[in-house]
Residue frames as qw, qx, qy, qz and C-alpha x, y, z in Angstrom:
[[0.023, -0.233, -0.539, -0.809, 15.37, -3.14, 23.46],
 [0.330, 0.293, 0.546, -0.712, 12.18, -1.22, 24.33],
 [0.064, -0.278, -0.657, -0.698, 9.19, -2.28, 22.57],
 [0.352, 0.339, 0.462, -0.740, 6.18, -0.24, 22.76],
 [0.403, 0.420, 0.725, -0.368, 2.74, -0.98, 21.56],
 [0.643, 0.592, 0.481, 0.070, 1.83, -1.29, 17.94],
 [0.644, 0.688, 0.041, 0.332, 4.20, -0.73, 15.03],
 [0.197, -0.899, 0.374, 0.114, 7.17, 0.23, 16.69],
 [0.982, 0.151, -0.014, 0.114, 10.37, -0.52, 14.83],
 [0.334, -0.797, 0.474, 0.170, 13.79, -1.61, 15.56],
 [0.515, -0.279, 0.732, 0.348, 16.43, -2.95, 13.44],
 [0.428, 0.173, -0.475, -0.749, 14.14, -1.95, 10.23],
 [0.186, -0.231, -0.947, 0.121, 11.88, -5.02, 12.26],
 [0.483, -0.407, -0.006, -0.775, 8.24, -4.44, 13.60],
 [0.174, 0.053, -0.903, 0.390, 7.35, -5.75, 17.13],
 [0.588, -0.559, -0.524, -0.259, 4.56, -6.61, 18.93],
 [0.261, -0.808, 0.294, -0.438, 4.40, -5.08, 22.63],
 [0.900, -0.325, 0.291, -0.011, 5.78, -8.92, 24.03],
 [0.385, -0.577, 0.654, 0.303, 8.89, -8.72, 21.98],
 [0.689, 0.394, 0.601, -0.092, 7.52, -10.52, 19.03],
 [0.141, -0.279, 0.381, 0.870, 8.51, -9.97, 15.49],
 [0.529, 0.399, 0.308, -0.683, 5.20, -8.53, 14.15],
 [0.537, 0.436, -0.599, -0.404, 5.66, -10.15, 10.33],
 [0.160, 0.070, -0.973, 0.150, 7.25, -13.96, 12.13],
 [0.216, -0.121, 0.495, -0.833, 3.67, -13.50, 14.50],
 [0.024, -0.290, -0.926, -0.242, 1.23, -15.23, 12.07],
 [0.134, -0.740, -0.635, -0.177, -2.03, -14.33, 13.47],
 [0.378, -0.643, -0.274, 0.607, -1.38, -12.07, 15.26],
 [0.247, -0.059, 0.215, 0.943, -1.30, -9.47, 12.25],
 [0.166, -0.588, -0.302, -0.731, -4.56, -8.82, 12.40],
 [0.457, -0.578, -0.578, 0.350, -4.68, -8.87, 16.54],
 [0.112, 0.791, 0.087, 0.595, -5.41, -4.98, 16.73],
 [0.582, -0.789, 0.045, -0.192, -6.19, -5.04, 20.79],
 [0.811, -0.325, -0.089, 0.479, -2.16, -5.99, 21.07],
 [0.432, 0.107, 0.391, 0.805, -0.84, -3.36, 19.04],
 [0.026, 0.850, 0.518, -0.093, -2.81, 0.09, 20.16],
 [0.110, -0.918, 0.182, 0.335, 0.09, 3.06, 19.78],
 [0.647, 0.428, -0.055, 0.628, 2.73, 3.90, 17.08],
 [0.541, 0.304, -0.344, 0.705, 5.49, 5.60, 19.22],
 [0.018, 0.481, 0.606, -0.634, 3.22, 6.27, 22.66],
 [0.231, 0.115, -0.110, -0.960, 0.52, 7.74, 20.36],
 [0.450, 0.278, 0.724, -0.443, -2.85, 6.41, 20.63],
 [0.014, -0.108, -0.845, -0.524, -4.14, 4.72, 17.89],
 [0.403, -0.371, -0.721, -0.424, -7.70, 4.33, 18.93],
 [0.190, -0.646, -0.473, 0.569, -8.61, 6.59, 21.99],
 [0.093, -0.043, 0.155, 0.983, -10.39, 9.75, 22.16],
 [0.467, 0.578, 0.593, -0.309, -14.13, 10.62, 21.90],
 [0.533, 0.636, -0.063, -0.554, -13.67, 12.96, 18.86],
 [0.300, 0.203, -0.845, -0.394, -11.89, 9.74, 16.69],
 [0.179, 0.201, 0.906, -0.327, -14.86, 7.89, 18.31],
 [0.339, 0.596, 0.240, -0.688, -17.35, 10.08, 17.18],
 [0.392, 0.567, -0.553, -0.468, -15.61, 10.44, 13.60],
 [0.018, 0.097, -0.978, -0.186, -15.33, 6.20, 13.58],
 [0.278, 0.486, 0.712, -0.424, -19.00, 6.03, 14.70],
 [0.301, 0.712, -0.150, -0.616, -19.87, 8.67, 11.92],
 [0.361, 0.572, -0.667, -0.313, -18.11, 7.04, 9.03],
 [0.177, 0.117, 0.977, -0.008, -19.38, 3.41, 9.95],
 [0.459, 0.637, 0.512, -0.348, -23.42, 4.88, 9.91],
 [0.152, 0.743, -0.407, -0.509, -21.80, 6.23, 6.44],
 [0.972, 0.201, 0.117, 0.040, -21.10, 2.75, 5.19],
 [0.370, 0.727, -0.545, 0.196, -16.80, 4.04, 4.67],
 [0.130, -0.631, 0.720, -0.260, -15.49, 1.96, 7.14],
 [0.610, 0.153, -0.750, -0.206, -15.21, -1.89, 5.89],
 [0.910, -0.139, -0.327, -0.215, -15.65, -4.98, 8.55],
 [0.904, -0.023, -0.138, 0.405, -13.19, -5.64, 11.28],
 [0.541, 0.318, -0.105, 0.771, -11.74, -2.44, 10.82],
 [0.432, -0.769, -0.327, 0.339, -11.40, 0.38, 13.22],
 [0.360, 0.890, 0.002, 0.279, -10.92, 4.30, 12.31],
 [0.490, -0.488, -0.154, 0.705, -7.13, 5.58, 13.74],
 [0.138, 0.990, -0.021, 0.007, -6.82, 9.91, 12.68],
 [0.426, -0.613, 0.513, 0.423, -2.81, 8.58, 13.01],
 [0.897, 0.397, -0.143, -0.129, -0.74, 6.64, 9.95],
 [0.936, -0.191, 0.295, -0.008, 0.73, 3.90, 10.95],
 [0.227, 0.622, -0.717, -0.218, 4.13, 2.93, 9.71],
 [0.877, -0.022, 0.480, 0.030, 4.14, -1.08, 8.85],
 [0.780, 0.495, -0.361, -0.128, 6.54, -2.57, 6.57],
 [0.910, -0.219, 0.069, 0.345, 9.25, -5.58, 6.49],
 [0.688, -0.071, 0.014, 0.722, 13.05, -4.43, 6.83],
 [0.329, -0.521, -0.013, 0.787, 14.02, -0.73, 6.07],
 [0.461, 0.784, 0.398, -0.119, 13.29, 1.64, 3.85],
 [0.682, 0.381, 0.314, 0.540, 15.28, 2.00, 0.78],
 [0.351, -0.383, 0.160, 0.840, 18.01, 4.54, -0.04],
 [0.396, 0.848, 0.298, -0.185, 16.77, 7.24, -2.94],
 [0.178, -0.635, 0.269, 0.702, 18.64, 8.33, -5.70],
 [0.615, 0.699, 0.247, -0.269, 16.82, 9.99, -8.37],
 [0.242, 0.701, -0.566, -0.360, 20.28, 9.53, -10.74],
 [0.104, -0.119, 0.985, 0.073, 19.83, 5.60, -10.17],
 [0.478, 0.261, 0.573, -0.612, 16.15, 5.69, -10.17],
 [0.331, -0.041, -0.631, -0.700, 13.92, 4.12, -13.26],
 [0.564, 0.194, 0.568, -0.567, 11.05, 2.78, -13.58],
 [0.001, 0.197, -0.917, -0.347, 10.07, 0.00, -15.76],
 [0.810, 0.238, 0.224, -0.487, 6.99, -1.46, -17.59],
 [0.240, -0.368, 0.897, 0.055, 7.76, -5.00, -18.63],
 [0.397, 0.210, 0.876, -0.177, 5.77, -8.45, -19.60],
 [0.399, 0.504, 0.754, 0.136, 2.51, -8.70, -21.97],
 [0.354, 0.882, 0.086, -0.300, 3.70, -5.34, -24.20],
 [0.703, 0.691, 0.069, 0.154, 4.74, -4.39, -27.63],
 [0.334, 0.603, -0.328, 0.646, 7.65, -2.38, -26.52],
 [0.598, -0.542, -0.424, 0.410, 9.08, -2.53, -23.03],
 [0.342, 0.764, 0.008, 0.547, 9.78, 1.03, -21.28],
 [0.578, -0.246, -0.324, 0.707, 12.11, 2.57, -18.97],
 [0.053, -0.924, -0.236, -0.296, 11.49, 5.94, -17.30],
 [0.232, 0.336, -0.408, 0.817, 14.01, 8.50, -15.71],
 [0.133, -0.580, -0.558, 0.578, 12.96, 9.81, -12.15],
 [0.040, -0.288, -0.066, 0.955, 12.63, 13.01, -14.31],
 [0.248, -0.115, -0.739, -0.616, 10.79, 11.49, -17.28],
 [0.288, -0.516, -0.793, -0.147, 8.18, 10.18, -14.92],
 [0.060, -0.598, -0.411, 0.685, 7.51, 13.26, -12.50],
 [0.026, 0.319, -0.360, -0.876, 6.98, 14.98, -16.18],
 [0.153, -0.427, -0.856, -0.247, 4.11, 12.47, -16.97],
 [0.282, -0.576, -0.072, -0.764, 0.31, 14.63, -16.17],
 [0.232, -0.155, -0.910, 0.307, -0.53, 14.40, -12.52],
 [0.427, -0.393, -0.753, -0.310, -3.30, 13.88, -10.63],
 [0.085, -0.222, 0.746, -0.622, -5.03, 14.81, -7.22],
 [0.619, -0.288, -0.648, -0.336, -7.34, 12.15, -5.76],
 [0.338, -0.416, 0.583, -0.610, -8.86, 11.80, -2.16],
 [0.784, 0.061, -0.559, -0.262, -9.25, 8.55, -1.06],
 [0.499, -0.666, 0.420, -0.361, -9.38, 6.07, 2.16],
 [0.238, 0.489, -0.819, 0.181, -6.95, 3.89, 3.40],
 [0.838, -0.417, 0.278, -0.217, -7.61, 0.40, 5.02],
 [0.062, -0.501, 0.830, -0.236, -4.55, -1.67, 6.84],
 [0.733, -0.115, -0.665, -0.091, -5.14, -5.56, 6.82],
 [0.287, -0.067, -0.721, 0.627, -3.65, -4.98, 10.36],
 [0.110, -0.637, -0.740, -0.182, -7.44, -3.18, 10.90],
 [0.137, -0.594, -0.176, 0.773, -6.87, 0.17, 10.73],
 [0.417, 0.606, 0.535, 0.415, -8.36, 2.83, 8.52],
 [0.161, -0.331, 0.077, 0.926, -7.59, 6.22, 7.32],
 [0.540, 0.597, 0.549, 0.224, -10.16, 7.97, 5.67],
 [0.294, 0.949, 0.102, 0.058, -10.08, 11.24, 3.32],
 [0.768, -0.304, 0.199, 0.528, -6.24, 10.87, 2.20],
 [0.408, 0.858, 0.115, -0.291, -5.05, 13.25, -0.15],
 [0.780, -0.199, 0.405, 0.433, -2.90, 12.12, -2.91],
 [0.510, 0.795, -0.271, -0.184, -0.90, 13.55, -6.06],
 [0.544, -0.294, 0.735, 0.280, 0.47, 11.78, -8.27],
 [0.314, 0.234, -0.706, -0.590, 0.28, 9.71, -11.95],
 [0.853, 0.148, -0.042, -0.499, -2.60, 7.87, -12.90],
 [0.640, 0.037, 0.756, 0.135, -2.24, 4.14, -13.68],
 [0.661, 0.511, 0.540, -0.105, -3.80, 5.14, -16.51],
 [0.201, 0.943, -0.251, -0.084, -1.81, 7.83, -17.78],
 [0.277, -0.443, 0.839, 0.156, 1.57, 5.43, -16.99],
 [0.712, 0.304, 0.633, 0.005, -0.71, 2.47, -19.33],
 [0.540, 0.809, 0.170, -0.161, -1.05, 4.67, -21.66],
 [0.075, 0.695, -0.673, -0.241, 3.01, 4.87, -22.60],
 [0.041, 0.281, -0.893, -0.350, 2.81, 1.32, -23.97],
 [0.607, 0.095, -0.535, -0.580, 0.75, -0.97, -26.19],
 [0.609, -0.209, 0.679, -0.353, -0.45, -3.64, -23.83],
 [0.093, 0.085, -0.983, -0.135, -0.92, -7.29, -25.39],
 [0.633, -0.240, -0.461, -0.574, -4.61, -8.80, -26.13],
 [0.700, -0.210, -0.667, 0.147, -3.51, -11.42, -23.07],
 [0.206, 0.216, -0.481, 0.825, -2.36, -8.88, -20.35],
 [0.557, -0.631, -0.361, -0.401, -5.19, -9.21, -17.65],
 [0.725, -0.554, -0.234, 0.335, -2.96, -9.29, -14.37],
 [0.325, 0.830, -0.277, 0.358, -0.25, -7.06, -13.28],
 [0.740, -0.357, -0.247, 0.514, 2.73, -7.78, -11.04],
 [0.110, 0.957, -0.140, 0.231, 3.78, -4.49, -9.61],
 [0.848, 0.219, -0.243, 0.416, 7.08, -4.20, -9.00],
 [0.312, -0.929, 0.195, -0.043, 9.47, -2.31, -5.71],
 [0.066, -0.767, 0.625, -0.134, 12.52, -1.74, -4.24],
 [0.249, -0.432, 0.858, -0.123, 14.52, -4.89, -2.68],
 [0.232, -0.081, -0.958, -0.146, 12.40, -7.80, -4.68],
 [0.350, 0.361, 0.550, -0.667, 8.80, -6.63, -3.06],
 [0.317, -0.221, -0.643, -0.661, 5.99, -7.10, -5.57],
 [0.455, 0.249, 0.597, -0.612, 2.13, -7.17, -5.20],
 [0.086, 0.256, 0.773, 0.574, 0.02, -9.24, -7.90],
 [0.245, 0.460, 0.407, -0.750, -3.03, -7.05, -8.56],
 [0.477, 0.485, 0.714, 0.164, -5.58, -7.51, -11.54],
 [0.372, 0.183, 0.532, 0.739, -5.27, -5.33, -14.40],
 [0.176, -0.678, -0.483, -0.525, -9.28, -4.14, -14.56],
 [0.504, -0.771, -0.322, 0.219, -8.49, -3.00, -10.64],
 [0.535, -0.385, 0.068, 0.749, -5.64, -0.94, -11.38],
 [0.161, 0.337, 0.430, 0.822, -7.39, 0.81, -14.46],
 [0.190, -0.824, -0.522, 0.112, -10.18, 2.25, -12.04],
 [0.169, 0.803, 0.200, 0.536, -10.22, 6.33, -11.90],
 [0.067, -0.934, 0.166, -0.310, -8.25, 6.46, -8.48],
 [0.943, 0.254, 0.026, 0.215, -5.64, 4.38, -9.19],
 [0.408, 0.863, -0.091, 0.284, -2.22, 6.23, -8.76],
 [0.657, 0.058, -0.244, 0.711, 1.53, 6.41, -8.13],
 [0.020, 0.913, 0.266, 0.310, 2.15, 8.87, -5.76],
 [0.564, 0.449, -0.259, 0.643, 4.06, 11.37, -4.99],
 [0.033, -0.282, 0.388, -0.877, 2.62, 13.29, -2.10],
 [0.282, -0.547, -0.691, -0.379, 0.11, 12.97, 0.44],
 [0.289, -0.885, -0.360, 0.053, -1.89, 15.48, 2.16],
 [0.358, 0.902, 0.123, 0.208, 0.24, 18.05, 0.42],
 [0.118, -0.691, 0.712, 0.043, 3.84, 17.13, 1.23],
 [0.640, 0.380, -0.628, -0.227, 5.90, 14.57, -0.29],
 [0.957, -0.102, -0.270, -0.040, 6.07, 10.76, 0.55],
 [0.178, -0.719, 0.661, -0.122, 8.52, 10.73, 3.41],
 [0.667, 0.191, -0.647, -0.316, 10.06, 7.05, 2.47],
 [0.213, 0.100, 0.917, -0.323, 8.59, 5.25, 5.72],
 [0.559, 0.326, 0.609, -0.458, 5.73, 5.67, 3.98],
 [0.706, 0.532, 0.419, 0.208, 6.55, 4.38, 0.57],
 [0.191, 0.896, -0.360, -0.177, 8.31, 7.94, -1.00],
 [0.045, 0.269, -0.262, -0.926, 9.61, 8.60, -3.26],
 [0.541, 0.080, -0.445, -0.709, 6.44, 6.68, -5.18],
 [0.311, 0.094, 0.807, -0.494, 4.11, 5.05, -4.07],
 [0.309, -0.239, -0.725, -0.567, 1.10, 3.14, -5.93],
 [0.335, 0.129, 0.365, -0.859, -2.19, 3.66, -4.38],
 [0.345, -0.158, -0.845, -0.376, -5.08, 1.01, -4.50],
 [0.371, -0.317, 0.259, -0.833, -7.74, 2.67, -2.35],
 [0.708, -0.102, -0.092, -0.692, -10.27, -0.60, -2.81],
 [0.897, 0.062, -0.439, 0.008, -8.10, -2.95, -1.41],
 [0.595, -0.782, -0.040, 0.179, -6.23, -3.38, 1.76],
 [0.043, 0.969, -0.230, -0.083, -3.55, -1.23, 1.81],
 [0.691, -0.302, 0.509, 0.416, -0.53, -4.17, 1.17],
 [0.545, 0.282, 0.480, 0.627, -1.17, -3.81, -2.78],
 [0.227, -0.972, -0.019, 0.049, -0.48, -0.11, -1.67],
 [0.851, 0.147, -0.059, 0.501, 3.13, -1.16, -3.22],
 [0.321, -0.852, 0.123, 0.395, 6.02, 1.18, -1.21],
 [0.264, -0.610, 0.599, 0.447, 9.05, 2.16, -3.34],
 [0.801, 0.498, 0.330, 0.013, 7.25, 1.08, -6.78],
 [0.163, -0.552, 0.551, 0.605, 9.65, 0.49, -9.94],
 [0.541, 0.246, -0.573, -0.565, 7.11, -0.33, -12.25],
 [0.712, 0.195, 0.364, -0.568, 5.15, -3.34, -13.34],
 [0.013, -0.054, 0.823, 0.566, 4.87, -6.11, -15.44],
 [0.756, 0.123, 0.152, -0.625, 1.81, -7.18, -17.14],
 [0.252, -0.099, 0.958, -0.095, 0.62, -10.84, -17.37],
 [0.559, -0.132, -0.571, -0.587, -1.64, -13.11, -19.12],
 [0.704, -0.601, -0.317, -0.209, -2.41, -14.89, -15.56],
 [0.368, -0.866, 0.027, -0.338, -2.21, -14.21, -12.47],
 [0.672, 0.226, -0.499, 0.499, 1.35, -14.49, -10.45],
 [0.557, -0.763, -0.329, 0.029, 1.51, -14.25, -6.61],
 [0.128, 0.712, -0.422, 0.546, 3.70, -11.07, -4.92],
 [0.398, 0.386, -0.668, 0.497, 5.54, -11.17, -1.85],
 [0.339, -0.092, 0.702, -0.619, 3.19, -11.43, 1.08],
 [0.810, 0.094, 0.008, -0.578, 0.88, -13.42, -1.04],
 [0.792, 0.196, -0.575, 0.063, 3.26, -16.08, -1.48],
 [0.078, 0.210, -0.710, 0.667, 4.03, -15.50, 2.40],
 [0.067, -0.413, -0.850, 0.320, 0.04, -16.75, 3.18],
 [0.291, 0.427, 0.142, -0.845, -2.03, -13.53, 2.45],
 [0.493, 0.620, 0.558, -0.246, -5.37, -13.28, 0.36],
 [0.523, 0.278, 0.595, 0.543, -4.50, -13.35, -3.36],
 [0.065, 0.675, 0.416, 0.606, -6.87, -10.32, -3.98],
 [0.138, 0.023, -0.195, 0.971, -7.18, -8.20, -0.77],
 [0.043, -0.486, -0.306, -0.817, -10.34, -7.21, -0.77],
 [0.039, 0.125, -0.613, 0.779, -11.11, -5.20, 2.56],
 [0.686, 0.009, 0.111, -0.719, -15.33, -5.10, 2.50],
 [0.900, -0.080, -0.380, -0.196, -14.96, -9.58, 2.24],
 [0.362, -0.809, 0.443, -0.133, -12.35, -9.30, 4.75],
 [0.962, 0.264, -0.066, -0.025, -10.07, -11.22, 2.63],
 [0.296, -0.844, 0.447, -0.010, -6.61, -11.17, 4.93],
 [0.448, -0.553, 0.688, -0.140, -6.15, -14.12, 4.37],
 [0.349, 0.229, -0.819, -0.393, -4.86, -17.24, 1.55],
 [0.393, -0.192, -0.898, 0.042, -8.18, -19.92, 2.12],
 [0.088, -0.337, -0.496, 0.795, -10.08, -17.26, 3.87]]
């Protein structure tokens, strides 16, 4: 097997450039200087991304730790889920009046949205000025009657993935499932067909292959948070990490 240098995957696995599985690696997920190219493409060479990272740091956009790439990275565990928009739903669940189920059609029929917004990777990359379209959070809240207790949400994906993410963070104004970004659709290494978008946090509770959500009266850990990650995420306290 050939592994090359940052985020290259094989077997629906990510390696490290020593053969390493990049998830099994522990620290090593935030070791940027091992893990500099996604398929021989330079992450982090160049004077004009130098310039543009230099630029956007005297700017205050580019959090702590992190480092600007003008690529996007592919990172996730195992493979990326089959599509089919005749099997597809989407579900809201937990601390409401009336659970609901959406069709793929029902929910591309909901109002969308475009929002520009940057991207930061616990692994300590950043994207900035993304362009998304998609559904509000708020506009998808707004189809059921939430509960007086409901202050957390557990978002829900494909194959048993979740991310727990607080309620008052997911109602913010660019907040959104999406469908496209930078004006073509979500190819599904990168989350497509829908994707949830949480700009102010690091880019795990950035949930690929969302099916919806429950809400919660407290707070329940998702799948890399019960695997040692930082309960909340947040990328400007560099919070990678559970006890960090």
């Amino acid at each position: 097997m050939n592994f090359v240098d940052r985020g290259v995957q094989a077997n629906g696995k990510l390696y490290l450039s020593d053969g390493r599985n990049f998830w099994e690696a522990g620290a090593s997920y935030g070791r940027l200087q091992e893990c500099e190219r996604v398929g021989g493409m330079a992450l982090f060479e160049g004077t004009e991304r130098k310039q543009l990272e230099n630029k956007a740091k005297a700017e205050g956009r580019i959090p702590p730790g992190q480092s600007l790439t003008l690529k996007w990275p592919v990172l996730h565990y195992g493979s990326a889920p089959h599509f089919d928009a005749e099997k597809w739903d989407f579900k809201i669940s937990g601390e409401v009046e009336a659970p609901v189920k959406l069709s793929w059609k029902e929910f591309g029929a909901l109002p969308q949205t475009e929002v520009t917004s940057d991207f930061h990777c616990v692994t300590r990359w950043s994207r900035l000025d993304n362009r998304w379209k998609g559904v509000l959070f708020t506009d998808v809240l707004k189809l059921v009657k939430a509960k007086a207790g409901a202050k957390f949400a557990l978002v829900l994906a494909e194959e048993g993935y979740s991310a727990n993410v607080p309620l008052e963070d997911l109602t913010r104004p660019d907040v959104l499932f999406a469908f496209e970004h930078d004006g073509a659709a979500l190819t599904a290494e990168h989350g497509g067909p829908l994707r949830l978008i949480v700009p102010h946090l690091y880019a795990w509770k950035s949930v690929k292959w969302v099916r919806g959500f429950m809400l919660l009266d407290q707070d329940r850990l998702g799948f890399w948070e019960r695997n040692g990650y930082h309960a909340y995420g947040d990328p400007w306290k560099e919070q990678r990490y559970s006890g960090r």
